[in-house]
C-alpha positions in Angstrom: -10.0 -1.8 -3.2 -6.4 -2.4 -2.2 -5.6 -0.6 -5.4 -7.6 2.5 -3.8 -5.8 2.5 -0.9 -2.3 1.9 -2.0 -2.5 4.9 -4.7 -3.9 7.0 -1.8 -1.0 5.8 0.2 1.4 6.8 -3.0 -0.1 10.7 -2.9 0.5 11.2 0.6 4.2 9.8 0.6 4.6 12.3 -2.8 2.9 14.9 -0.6 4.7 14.7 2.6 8.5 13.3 1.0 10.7 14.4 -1.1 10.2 11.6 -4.0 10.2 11.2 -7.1 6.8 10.5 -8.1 7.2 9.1 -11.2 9.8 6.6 -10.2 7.3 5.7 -7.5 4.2 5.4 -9.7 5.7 3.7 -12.3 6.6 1.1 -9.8 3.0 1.3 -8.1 1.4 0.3 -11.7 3.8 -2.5 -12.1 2.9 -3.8 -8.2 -1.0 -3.3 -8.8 -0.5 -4.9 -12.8 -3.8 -2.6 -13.1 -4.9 -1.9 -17.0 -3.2 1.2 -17.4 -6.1 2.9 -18.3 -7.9 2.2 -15.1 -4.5 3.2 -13.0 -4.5 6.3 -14.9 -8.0 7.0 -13.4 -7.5 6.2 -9.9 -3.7 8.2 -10.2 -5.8 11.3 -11.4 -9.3 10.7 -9.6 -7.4 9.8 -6.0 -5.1 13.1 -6.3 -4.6 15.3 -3.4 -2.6 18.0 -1.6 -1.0 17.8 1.9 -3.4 20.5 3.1 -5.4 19.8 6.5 -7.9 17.8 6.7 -6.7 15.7 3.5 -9.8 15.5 1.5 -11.0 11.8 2.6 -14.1 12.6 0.2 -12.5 11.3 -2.4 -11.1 8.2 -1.5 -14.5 7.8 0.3 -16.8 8.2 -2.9 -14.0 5.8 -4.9 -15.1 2.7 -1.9 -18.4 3.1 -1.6 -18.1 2.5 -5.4 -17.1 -1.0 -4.6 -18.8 -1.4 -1.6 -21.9 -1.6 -2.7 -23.4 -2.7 0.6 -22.3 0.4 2.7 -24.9 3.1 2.6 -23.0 6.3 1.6 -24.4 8.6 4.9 -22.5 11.0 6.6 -22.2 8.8 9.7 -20.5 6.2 7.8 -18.2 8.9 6.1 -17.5 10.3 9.6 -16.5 7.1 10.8 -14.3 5.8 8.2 -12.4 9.7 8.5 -11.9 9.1 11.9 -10.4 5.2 11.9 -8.6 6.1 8.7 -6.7 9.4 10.2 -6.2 7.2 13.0 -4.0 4.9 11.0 -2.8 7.2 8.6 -1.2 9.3 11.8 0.3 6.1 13.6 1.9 5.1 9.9 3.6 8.3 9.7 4.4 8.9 12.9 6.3 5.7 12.6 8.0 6.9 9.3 9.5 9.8 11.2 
């Protein structure tokens, strides 16, 4: 789950920075020490564009993957959009 999270993290600081994104995910797979076949599929599968709202859908279907005990409803997506934007604006606010 970390892993999730963390390459989310990674697309939005490629979105909103001026990176270089390879640099940064080749250091990201040597942090997470993931198989790099199973990196390469959350890199792709967690992909998304700076346009507003960010598509949380994704990152949303990839946790309730693992979180098998979290009923996937719409209240429980609304929910988790609203704390995560929360937290995702207070991080970059603090990076500007």
């Amino acid at each position: 789950m970390y892993a999730i999270f963390m390459i989310w993290a990674v697309h939005d600081f490629i979105n909103y920075m001026e990176i270089n994104d390879d640099e940064f995910k080749n250091k990201l797979k040597q942090i997470l020490n993931l198989q790099s076949d199973k990196f390469d599929y959350y890199f792709s599968r967690l992909a998304h564009s700076d346009e507003a709202p960010i598509g949380l859908e994704k990152l949303w279907k990839e946790l309730i993957l693992i979180i098998h005990d979290l009923p996937d409803t719409e209240e429980n997506y609304l929910i988790f959009c609203r704390e995560f934007s929360q937290k995702i604006g207070a991080a970059f606010q603090l990076l500007s």
